[in-house]
C-alpha positions as CSV (number, residue, x, y, z in Angstrom):
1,X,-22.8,134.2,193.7
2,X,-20.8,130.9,193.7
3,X,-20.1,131.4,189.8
4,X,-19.1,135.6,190.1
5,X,-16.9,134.3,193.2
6,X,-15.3,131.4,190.8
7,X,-14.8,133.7,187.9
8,X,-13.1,136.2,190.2
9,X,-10.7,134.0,191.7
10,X,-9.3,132.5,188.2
11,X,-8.7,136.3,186.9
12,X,-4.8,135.9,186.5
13,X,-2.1,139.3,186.3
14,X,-0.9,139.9,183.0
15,X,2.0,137.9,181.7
16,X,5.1,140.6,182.2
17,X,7.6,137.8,179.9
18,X,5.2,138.4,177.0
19,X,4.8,142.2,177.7
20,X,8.6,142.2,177.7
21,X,9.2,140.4,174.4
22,X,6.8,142.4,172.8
23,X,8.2,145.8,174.1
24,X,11.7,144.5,172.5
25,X,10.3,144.2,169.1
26,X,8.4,147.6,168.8
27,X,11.4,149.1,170.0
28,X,13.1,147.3,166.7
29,X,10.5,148.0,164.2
30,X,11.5,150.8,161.4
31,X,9.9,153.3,163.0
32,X,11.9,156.1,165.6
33,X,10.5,154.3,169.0
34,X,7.6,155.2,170.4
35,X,6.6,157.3,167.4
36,X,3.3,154.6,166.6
37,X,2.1,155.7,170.2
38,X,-0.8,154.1,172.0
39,X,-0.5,151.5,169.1
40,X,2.5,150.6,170.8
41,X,1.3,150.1,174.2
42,X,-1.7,148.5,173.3
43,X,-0.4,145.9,171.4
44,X,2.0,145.4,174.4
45,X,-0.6,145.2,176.6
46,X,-2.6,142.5,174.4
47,X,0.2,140.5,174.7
48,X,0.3,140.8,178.5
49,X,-3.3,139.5,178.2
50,X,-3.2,136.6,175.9
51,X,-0.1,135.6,177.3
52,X,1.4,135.7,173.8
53,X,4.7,138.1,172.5
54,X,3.0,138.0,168.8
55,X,-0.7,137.7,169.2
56,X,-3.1,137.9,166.8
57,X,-7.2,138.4,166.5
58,X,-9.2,136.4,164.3
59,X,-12.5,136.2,166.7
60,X,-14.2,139.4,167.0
61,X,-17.5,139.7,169.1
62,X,-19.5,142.6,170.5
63,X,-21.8,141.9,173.2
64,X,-24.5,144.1,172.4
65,X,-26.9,144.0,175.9
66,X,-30.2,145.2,176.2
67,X,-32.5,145.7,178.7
68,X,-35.6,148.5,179.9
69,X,-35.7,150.8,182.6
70,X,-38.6,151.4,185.2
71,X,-37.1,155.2,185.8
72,X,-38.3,156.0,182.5
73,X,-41.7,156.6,183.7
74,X,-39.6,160.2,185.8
75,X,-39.3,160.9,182.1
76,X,-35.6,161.2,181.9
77,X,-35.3,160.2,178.2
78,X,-36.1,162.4,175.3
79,X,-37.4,159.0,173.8
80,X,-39.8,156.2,175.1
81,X,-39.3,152.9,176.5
82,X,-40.8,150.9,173.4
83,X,-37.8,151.8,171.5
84,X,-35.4,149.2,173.9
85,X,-37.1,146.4,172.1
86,X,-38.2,148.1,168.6
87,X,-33.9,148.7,168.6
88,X,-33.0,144.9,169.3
89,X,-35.2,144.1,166.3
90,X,-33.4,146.2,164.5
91,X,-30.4,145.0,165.7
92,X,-31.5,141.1,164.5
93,X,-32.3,142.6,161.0
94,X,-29.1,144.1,160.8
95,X,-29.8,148.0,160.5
96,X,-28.6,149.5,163.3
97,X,-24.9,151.1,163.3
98,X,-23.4,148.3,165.8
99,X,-24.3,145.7,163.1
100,X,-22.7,148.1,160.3
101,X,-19.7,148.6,162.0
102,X,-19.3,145.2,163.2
103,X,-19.5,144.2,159.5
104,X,-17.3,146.4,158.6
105,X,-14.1,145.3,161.0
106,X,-15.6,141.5,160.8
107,X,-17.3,140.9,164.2
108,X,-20.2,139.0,165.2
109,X,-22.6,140.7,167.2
110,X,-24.2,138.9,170.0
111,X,-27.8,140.1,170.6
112,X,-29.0,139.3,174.2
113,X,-31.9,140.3,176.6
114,X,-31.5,140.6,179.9
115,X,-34.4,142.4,180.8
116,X,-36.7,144.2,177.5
117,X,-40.1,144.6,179.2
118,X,-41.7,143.3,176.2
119,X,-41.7,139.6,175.3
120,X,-39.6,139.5,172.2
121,X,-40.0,136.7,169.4
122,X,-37.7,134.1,168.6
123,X,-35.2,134.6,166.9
124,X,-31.9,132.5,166.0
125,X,-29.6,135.4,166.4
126,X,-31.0,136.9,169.9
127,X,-30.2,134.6,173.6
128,X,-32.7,135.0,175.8
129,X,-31.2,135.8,179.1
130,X,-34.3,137.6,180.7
131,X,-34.0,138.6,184.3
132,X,-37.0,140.5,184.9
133,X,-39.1,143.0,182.5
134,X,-37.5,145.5,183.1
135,X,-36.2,147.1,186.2
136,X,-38.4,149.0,188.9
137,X,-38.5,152.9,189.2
138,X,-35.3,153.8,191.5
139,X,-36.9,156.9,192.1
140,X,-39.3,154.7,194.6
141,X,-37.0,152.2,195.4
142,X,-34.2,149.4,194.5
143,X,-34.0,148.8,190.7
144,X,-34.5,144.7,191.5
145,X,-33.2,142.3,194.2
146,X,-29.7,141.3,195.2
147,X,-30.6,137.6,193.7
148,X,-31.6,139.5,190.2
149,X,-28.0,141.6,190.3
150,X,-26.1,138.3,190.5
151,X,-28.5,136.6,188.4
152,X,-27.7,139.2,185.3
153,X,-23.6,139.2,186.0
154,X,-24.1,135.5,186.0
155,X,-25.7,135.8,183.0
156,X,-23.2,137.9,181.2
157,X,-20.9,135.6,182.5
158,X,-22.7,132.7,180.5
159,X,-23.0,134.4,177.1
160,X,-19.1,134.6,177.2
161,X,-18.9,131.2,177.9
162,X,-21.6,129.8,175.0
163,X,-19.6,131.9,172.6
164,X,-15.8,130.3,173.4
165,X,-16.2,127.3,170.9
166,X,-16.7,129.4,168.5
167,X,-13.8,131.6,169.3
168,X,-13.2,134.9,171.1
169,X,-10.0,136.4,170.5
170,X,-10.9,139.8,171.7
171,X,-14.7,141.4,172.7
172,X,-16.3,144.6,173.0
173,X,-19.4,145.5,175.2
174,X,-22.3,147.5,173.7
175,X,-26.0,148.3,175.4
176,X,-29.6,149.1,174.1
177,X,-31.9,150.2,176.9
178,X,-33.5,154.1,177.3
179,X,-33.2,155.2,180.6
180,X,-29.8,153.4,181.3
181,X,-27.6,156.6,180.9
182,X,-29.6,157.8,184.1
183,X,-29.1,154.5,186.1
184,X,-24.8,154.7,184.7
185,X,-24.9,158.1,186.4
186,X,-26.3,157.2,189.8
187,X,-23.9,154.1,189.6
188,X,-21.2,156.4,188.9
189,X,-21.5,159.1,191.1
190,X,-21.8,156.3,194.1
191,X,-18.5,154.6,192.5
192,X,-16.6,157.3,191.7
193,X,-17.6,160.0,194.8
194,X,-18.8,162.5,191.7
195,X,-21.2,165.2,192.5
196,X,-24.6,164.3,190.1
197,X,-24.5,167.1,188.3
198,X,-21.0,166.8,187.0
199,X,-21.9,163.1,186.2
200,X,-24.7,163.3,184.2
201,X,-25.4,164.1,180.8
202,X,-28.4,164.6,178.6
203,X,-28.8,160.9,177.3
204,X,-30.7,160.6,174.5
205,X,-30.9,164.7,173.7
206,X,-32.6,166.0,176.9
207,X,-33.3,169.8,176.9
208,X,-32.3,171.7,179.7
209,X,-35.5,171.1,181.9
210,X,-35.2,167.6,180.9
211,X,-31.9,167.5,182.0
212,X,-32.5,169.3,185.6
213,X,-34.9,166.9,185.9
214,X,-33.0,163.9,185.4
215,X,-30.6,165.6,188.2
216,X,-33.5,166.0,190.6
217,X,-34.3,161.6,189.6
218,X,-31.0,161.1,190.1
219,X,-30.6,162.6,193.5
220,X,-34.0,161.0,194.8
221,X,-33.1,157.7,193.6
222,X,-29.1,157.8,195.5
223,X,-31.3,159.2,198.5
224,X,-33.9,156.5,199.0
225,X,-32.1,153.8,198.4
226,X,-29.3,154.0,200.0
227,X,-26.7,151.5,197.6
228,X,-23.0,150.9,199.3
229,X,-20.3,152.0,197.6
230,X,-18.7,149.4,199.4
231,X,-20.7,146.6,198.0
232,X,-20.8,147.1,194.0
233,X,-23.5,144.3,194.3
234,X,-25.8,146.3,196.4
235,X,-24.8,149.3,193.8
236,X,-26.1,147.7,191.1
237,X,-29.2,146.0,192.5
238,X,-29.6,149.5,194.1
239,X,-29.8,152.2,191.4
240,X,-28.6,149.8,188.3
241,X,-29.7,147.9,185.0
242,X,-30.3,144.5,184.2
243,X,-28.1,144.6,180.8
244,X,-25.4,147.1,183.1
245,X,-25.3,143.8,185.3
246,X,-24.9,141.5,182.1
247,X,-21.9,143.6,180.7
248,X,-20.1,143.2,184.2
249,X,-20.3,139.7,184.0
250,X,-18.8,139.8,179.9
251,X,-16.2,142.0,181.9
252,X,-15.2,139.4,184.2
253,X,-15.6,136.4,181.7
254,X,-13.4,138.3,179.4
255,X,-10.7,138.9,182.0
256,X,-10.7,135.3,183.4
257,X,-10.6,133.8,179.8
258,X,-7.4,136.1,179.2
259,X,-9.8,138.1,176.6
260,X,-8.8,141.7,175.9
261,X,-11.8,143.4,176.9
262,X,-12.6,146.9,174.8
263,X,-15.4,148.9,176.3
264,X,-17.7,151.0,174.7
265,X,-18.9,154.1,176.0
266,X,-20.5,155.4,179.5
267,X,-22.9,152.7,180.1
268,X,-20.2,150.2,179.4
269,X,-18.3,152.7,181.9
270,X,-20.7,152.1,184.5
271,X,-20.2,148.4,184.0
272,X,-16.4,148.3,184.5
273,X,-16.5,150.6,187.7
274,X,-19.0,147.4,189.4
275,X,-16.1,145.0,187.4
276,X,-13.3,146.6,189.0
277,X,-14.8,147.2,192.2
278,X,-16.0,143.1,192.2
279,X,-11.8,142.3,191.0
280,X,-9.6,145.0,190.9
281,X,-7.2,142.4,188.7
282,X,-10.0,143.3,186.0
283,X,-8.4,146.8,185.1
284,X,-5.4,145.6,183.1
285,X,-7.6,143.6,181.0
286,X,-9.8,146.8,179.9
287,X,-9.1,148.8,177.1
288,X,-11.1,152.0,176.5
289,X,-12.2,152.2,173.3
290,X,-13.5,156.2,173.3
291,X,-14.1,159.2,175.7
292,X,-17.9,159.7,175.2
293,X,-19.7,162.8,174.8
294,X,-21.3,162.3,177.9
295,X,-19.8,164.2,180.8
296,X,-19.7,161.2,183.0
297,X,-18.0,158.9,181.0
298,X,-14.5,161.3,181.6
299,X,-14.8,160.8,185.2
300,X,-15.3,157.4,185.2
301,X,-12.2,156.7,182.9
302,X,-10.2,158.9,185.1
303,X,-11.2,157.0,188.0
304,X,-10.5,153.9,186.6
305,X,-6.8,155.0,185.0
306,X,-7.7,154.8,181.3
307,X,-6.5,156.8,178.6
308,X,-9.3,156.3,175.6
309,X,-7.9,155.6,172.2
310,X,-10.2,158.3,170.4
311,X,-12.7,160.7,170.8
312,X,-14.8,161.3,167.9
313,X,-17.9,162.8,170.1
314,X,-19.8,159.5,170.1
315,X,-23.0,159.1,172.5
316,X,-24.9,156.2,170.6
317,X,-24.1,153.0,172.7
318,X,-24.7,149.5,171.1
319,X,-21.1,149.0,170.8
320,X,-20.2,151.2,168.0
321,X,-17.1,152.6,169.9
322,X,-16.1,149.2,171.0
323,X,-16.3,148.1,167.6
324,X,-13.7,151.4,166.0
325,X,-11.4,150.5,169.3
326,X,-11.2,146.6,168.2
327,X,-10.4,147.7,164.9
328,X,-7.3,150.0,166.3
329,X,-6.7,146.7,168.3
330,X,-6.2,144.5,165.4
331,X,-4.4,147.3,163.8
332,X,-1.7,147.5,166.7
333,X,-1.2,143.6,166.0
334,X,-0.4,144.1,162.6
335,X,2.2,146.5,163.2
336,X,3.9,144.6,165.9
337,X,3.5,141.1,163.3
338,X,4.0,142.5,159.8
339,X,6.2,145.7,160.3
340,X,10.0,144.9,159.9
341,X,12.7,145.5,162.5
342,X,15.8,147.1,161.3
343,X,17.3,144.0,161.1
344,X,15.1,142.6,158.6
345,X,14.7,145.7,156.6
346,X,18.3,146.5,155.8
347,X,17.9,149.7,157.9
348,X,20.4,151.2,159.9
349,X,18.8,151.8,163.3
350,X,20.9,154.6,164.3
351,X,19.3,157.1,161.6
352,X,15.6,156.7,163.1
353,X,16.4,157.4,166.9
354,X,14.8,161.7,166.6
């Protein structure tokens, strides 16, 4: 807990002198003002982060988290538990859409498992960050131990940190683990007050049974164990996920390392509600990369004050969204860098102000 407590206490506001200076010169790009939008703002508020009035992203990574889920034996997944670790193979061969997408805006993915409940091979590209082998059923008790929730933020925490010498200049958070949408919801409707049937979604594809069922897991799971939505800790170790736990600590590692901080989708969500309820001086670091097509994931950006930057009805995970919103990231830099001001252009500013 020493190292979650450390990381906390470093987490700095944004830098309003930057913000400033970077507001001035979208304001005096060719362009009527405020016409590029969120592009705008965002590129103001990555400033703010990195402390810079004309930042730019060269380092890309997604943390792509993965991790089983002892619920799925309440079968609340349309698909089995062996895909977790069949997926993060897939993800080291490079077939899965996080590692197309990544290639495609230039990001390295970071493979890690925090708690697959098979014993995965070797592999140069994958960190071994097991907790546990899987989390316990929550539908007969706590998902793991207080110790094992710290020690999977702590762990997050650490992957940011191996990954700094080669150079982060903005990350995105991605997961791989069935049964996690169920464990996001019963985080979520603890964190956010939600009834659990507004909250959760059909995961994977569940039909309508399946999805009552998941409900009734849901509801169990909240009832037997109790978690405290004043103690995001106890939340997670509660009702949570051992790659949910990871991604918190990326969260925080991103925010003290002045890191912009793009999540993906609703597990990710889940994530930054335990983030934000650990260091509420996390939430001008996050940038929403999508509104999900699961239910939850609206309520949870609502409750954390986030406006997404797209919504193209993604539910995959991995990172995928993250990856799209880094891209839009990068592009707000450009236009802030490369776009003239009416200065430089010749133009008289007067004739854009509609």
């Amino acid at each position: 807990m020493d190292k979650i407590g450390r990381v906390i206490s470093e987490i700095r506001p944004l830098d309003k002198g930057a913000m400033e200076e970077a507001r001035r010169r979208q304001d005096n790009l060719t362009k009527p003002r405020g016409s590029l939008g969120q592009l705008e703002s965002l590129s103001i508020q990555i400033a703010g982060i990195k402390g810079e009035a004309r930042p730019k992203i060269h380092h890309k990574v997604i943390f792509t988290l993965a991790s089983d889920h002892g619920v799925t034996k309440e079968r609340v997944s349309a698909y089995p538990s062996e895909v977790t670790v069949q997926m993060v193979y897939n993800f080291l061969r490079g077939g899965a859409a996080i590692n197309v997408l990544s290639r495609h805006i230039g990001a390295r993915v970071v493979i890690a498992d925090l708690g697959v409940a098979s014993m995965i091979e070797a592999h140069p590209e994958l960190k071994n960050k097991k907790v546990a082998t899987g989390t316990r059923n929550i539908a007969e008790g706590p998902a793991m131990s207080r110790e094992e929730a710290i020690r999977a933020i702590e762990s997050g925490i650490e992957l940011v940190e191996e990954e700094l010498p080669e150079g982060i200049d903005i990350l995105g958070t991605g997961d791989m683990g069935i049964g996690n949408t169920t464990s996001s919801s019963a985080i979520a409707a603890v964190l956010t007050g939600a009834d659990v049937k507004k909250i959760t979604g059909r995961g994977t594809g569940l039909d309508q049974e399946g999805w009552r069922r998941k409900i009734k897991v849901i509801q169990k799971a909240l009832e037997i164990n109790k978690p405290n939505p004043d103690d995001p800790i106890d939340v997670l170790s509660k009702v949570g996920g051992f790659e949910i736990g990871g991604l918190v600590g990326v969260i925080l590692a991103g925010a003290k390392n002045r890191i912009p901080v793009v999540i993906d989708g609703f597990i990710s969500g889940a994530a930054a509600l335990i983030a934000t309820s650990l260091s509420p001086a996390v939430k001008p670091y996050l940038i929403a990369s999508h509104q999900s097509a699961e239910p939850g994931h609206k309520i949870i950006l609502k409750h954390l004050g986030l406006t997404p930057l797209f919504d193209l009805d993604l539910r995959l995970g991995e990172g995928t969204g993250a990856a799209l919103g880094i891209f839009l990231a990068e592009a707000s830099l450009k236009i802030l860098n490369e776009m003239a001001t009416f200065k430089e252009a010749g133009v008289s500013q007067g004739l854009l102000q509609f």
